[in-house]
N, C-alpha and C positions, 0 to 999 in steps of 0.2 A: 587166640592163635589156634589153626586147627591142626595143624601139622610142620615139623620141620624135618629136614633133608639131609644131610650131608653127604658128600661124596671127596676122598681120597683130604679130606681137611684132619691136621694134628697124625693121631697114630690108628685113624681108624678107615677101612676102606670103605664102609658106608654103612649112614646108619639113618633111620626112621623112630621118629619121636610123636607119638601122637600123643597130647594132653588131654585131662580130664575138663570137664567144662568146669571145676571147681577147686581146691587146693593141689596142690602138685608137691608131691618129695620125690626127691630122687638120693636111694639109699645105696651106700655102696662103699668098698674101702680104697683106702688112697691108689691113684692108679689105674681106677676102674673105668674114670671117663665121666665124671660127675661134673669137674670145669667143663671138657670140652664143649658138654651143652650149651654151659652160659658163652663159653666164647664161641659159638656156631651161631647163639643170637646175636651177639652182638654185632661181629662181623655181619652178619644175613639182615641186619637191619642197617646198614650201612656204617659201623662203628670202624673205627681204627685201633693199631696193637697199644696206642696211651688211653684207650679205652679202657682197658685190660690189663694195662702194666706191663705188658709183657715185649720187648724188643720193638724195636719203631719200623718195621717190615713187613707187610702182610704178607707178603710172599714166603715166608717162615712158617706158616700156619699149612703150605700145601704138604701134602705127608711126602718124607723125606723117597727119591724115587722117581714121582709122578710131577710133570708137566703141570697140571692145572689142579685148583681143586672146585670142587661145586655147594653150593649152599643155596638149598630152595626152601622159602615160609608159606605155607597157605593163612592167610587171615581172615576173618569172620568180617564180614560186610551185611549189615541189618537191610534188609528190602532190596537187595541187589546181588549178586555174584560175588563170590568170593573174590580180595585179590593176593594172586600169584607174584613174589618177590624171589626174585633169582639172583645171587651174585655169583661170577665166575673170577676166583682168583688164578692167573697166572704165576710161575714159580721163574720164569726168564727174564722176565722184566719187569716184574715186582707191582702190574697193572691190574684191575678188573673191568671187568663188562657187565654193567646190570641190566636188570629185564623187569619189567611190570607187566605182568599178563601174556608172556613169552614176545613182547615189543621190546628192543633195545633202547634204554634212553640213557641221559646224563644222570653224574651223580647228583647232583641236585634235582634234578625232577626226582629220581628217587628216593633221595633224602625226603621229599614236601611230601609225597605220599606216604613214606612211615610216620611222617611227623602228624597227619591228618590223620593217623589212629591215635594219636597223642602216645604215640613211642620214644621214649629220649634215652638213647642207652649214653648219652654222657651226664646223665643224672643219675648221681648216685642212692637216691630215696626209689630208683624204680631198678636200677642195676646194678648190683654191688660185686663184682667179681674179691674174690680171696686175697688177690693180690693189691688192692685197693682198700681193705680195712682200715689202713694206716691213716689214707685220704680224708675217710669218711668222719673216722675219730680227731682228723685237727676240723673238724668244719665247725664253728662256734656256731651261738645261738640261732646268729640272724643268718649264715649260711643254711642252716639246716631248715628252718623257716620257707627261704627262697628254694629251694630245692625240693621240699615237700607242695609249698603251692603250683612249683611250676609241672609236677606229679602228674596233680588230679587234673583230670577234663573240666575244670570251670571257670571260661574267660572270664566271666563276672570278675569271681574275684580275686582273681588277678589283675582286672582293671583296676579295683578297687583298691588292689593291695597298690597299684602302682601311685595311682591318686593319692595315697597315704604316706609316699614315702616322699611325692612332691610337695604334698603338704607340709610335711615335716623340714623337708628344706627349706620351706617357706619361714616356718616357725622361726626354724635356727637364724635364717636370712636375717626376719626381722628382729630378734633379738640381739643380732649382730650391732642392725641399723640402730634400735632404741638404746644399747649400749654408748656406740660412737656418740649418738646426740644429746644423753649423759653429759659425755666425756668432753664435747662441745659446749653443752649449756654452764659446765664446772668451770669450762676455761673462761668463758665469755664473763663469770660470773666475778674471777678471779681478776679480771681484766676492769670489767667495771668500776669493782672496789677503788683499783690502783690510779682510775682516771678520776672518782669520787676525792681523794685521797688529794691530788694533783688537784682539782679542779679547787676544793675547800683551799688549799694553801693560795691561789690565786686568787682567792676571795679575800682572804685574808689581807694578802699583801695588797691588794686594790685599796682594802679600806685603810691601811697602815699608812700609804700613800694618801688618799685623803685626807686624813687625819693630820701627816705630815705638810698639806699643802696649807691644811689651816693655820696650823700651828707659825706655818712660814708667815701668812698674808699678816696675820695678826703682830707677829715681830716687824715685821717691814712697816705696818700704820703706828704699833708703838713707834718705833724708831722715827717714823715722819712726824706726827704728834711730839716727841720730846726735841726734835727739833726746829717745828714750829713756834713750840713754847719758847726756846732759847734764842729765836729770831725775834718773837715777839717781844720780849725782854729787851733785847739787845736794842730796836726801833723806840721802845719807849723809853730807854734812858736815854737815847741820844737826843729822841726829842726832849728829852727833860733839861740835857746838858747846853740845846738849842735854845732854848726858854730862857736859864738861866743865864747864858753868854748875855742875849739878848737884855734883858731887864737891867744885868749891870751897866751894860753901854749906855743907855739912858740915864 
């Protein structure tokens, strides 16, 4: 950033900020005007007041008084001309007008050009207003992770990181899958046994069956056998009682 602007924003009627090309403090007691910088960026880069914590109106930010307030960034652009970011808050009807190079465009074409400096003032690893500490302190591990990568300038990897996190749902996916298929092979396995189980007992009784038919065939030829015997018997005494009728008659 090579310079920022403000005019008639918060309790100050204008002020000019030029930064070092290198660390920056800005020292001063409560009071002095040390937020309103950060919230002059943040606004000037297109942020809103839940950027900031502060009241959900940007029209609250024009100093109390004045119609409009102004906020102008110059940005450093390597092999090219600087660019010029302008937002114009109104205080009547709570609107802005933004400017890229003193051209009027929409919030979003404005937004993609701060964004193409890799400026995110809703990221608290590159903006942290006072009022926001709170935020910053519930953000757990992996919040602070994703917030610091999406920081730095390097698509890589962030590609990378993203790849990593589809992976990971992959992971989880498929351990989900080899889980159920577990829990599938346990039942199938549980099932088997109980048709094993079934299956043996109908073996069982097939052969008891069997057994029983023998046992029957076998009773039935006894039984026709001792009463062939007792027909045989009963034909040979008759003919013996035939014989002897006969012999006496003679």
């Amino acid at each position: 950033m090579i310079q920022i602007c403000y005019r008639f924003c918060r309790t100050f009627t204008e002020v000019t900020y030029t930064p070092h090309s290198k660390l920056n403090l800005i020292i001063g007691p409560n009071g002095s005007g040390k937020s309103s910088i950060v919230t002059a960026l943040i606004l000037g880069f297109g942020g809103n007041p839940k950027d900031i914590n502060r009241g959900d109106k940007v029209s609250q930010f024009v100093k109390k008084g004045k119609s409009v307030a102004d906020i102008s960034i110059e940005l450093y652009k390597r092999s090219n001309q600087n660019v010029h970011l302008r937002r114009t808050i109104f205080a009547s009807n709570d609107s802005c007008h933004y400017y890229v190079n003193s051209i009027l465009v929409s919030k979003k074409k404005y937004s993609d050009v701060v964004e193409n400096f890799n400026i995110k003032v809703h990221n608290l690893c590159q903006f942290l207003p006072q009022d926001r500490l709170e935020d910053f302190s519930k953000l757990d591990s992996k919040g602070l992770l994703i917030n610091a990568l999406q920081s730095i300038e390097n698509q890589d990897l962030l590609n990378n990181f993203e790849k990593l996190k589809t992976l990971a749902v992959s992971i989880t996916s498929y351990d989900s899958d080899q889980k159920k298929l577990q829990d599938n092979i346990r039942l199938e396995i549980a099932v088997n046994l109980k048709l094993e189980t079934i299956v043996s007992s109908f073996t069982e009784k097939k052969l008891l069956e069997e057994q029983l038919l023998v046992v029957l065939q076998k009773r039935c030829w006894s039984l026709y056998m001792l009463a062939w015997q007792q027909i045989s018997s009963v034909c040979i005494y008759c003919r013996f009682m035939v014989l002897n009728t006969a012999g006496i008659s003679n």
